[in-house]
C-alpha positions as CSV (number, residue, x, y, z in Angstrom):
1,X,-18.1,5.5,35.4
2,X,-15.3,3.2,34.8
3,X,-17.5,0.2,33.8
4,X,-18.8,3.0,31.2
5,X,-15.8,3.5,30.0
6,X,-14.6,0.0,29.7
7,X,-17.6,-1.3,28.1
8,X,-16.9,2.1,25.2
9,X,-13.5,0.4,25.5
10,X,-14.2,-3.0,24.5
11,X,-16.7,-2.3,21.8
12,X,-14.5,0.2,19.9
13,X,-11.5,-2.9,20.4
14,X,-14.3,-5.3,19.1
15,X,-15.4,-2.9,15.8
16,X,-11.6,-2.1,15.1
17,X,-10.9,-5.8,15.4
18,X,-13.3,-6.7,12.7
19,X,-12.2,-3.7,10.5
20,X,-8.7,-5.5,10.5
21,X,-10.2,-9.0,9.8
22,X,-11.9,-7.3,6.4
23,X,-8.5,-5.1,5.6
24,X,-6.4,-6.3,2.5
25,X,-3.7,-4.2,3.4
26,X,-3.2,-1.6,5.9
27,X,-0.9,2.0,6.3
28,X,0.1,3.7,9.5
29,X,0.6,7.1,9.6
30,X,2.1,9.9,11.9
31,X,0.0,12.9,11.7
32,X,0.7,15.0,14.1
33,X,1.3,18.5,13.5
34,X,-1.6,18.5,10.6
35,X,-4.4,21.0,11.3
36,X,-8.1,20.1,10.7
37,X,-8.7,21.4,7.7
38,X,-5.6,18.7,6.1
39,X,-7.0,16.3,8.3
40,X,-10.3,16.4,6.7
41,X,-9.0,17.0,3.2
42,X,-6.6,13.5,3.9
43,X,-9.8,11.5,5.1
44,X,-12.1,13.0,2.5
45,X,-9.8,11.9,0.1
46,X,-9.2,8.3,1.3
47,X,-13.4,8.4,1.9
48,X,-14.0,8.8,-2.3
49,X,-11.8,5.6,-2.9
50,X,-13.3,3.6,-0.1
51,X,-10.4,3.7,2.3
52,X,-10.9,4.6,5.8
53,X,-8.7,7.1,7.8
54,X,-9.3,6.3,11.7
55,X,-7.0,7.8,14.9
56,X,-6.8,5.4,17.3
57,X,-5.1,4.4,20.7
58,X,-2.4,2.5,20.1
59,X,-3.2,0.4,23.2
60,X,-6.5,-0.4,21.8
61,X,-4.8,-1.1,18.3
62,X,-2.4,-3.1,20.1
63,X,-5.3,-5.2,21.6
64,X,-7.5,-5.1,18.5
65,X,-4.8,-6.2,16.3
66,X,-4.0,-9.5,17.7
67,X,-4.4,-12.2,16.0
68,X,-4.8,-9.9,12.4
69,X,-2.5,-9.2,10.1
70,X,-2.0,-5.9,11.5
71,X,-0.2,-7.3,14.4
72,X,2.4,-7.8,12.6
73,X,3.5,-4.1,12.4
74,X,2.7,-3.7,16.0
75,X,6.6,-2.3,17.0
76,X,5.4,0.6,14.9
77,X,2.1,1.3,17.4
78,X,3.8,4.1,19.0
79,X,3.4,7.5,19.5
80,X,0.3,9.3,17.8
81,X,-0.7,7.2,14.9
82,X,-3.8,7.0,12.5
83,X,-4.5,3.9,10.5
84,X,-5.3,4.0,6.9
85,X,-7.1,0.7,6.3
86,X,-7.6,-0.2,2.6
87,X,-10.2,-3.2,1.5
88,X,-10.1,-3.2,-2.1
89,X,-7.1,-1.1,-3.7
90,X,-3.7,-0.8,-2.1
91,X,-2.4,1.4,-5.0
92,X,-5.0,3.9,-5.2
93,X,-4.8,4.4,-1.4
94,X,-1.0,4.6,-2.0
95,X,-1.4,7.2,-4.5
96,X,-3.3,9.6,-2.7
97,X,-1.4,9.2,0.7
98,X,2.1,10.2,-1.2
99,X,-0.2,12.7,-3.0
100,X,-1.4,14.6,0.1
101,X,1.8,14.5,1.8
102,X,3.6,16.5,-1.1
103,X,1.5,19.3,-0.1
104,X,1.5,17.7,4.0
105,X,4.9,17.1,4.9
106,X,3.7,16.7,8.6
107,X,2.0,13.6,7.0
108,X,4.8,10.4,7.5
109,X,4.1,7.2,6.4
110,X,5.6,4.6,9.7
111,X,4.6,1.4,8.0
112,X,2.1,-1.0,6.5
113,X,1.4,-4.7,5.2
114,X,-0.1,-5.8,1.7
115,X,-1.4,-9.3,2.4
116,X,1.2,-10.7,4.3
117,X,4.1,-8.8,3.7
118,X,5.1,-6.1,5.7
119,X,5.7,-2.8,3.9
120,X,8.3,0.0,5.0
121,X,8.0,3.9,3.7
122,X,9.9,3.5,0.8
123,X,7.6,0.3,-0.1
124,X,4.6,2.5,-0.1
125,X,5.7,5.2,-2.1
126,X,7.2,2.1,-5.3
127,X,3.4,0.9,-4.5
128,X,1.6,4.4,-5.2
129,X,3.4,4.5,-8.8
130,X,2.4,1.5,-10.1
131,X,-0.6,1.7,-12.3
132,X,-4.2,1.0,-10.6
133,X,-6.2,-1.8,-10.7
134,X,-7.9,-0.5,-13.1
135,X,-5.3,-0.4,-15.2
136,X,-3.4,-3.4,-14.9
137,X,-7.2,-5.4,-15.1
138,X,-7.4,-3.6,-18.6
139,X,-3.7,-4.5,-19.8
140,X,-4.6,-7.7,-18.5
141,X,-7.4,-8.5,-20.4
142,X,-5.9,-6.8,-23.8
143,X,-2.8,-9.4,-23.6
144,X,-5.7,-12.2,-22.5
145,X,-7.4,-11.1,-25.8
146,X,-4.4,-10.4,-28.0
147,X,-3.1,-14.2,-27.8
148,X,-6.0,-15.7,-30.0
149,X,-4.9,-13.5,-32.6
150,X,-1.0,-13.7,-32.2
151,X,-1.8,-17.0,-32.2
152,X,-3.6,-17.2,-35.3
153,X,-0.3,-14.9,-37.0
154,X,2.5,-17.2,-35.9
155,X,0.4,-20.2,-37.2
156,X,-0.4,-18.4,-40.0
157,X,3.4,-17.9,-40.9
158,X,4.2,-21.6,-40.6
159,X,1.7,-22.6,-43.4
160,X,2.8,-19.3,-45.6
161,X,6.5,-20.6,-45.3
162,X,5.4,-24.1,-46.1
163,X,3.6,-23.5,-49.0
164,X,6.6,-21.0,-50.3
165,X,8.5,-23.8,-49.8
166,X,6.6,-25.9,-51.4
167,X,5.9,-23.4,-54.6
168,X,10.0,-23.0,-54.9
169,X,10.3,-26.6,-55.4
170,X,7.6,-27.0,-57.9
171,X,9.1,-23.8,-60.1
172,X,12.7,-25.9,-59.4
173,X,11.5,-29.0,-60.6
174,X,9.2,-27.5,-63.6
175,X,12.4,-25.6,-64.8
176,X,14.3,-29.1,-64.3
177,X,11.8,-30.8,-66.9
């Protein structure tokens, strides 16, 4: 029965392990004291945007995370935690974690990393208000496409003033003759 259990052991360690490897970024989570129903709401939530929402043992974490960027956040593997592991957008995960735990104060945010950077509570909450991906993609490509045309102005102006220049000192030196 053991082996059975070890062998369980060391595939869920092995699957985790590669879900860290893929992970851009990463949140962990205190959720105890949430009933099903939030639990559910939290994870279908997450689910839409493409985030998962796992509970995990944090000795299996702790094995599955070495060697990840995850481990660097391992002090905070304690007590019960769930992982919140995001592949494509940080914010959007962000938003919706602050999001549900307005209404799920039993829902604390521990600790999380963005790339390489470690991210406290505070850090997650500056993340979920900055605009999505989306967003800044779109902003992005409007000041990408704006610069031709600004360009075009500014150069524009140069040769107006020149040839205003110009003009005055052709009127100046027809009224001089």
């Amino acid at each position: 029965m053991k082996k059975l259990e070890r062998a369980k052991k060391q595939k869920v360690v092995a699957v985790l392990s590669e879900k860290l490897r893929q992970m851009n970024s990463m949140f962990l989570a205190e959720y105890s004291g949430m009933n099903v129903a939030q639990i559910t709401r939290l994870r279908k939530e997450l689910r839409n945007i493409g985030v998962d929402f796992n509970v995990v043992k944090n000795s299996l974490l702790r094995i599955a995370s070495a060697g990840t960027k995850a481990e660097s956040i391992k002090d905070f593997f304690v007590g019960p935690n769930a992982i919140i592991g995001v592949y494509k957008d940080p914010v959007a995960a962000a938003k919706v974690i602050t999001s549900v735990s307005k209404d799920v104060p039993q829902l604390k945010l521990k600790a999380g990393f963005l790339g390489d950077q470690i991210l406290t509570p505070a850090d997650i909450l500056k993340l979920a208000t900055l605009p999505s991906r989306d967003v800044l993609i779109a902003k992005f490509i409007g000041l990408i496409k704006g610069m031709p045309q600004r360009l075009v102005y500014v150069l524009n102006g140069n040769i107006n003033k020149l040839m205003l220049t110009l003009n005055a000192i052709k009127t100046q030196k027809e009224q001089q003759a």
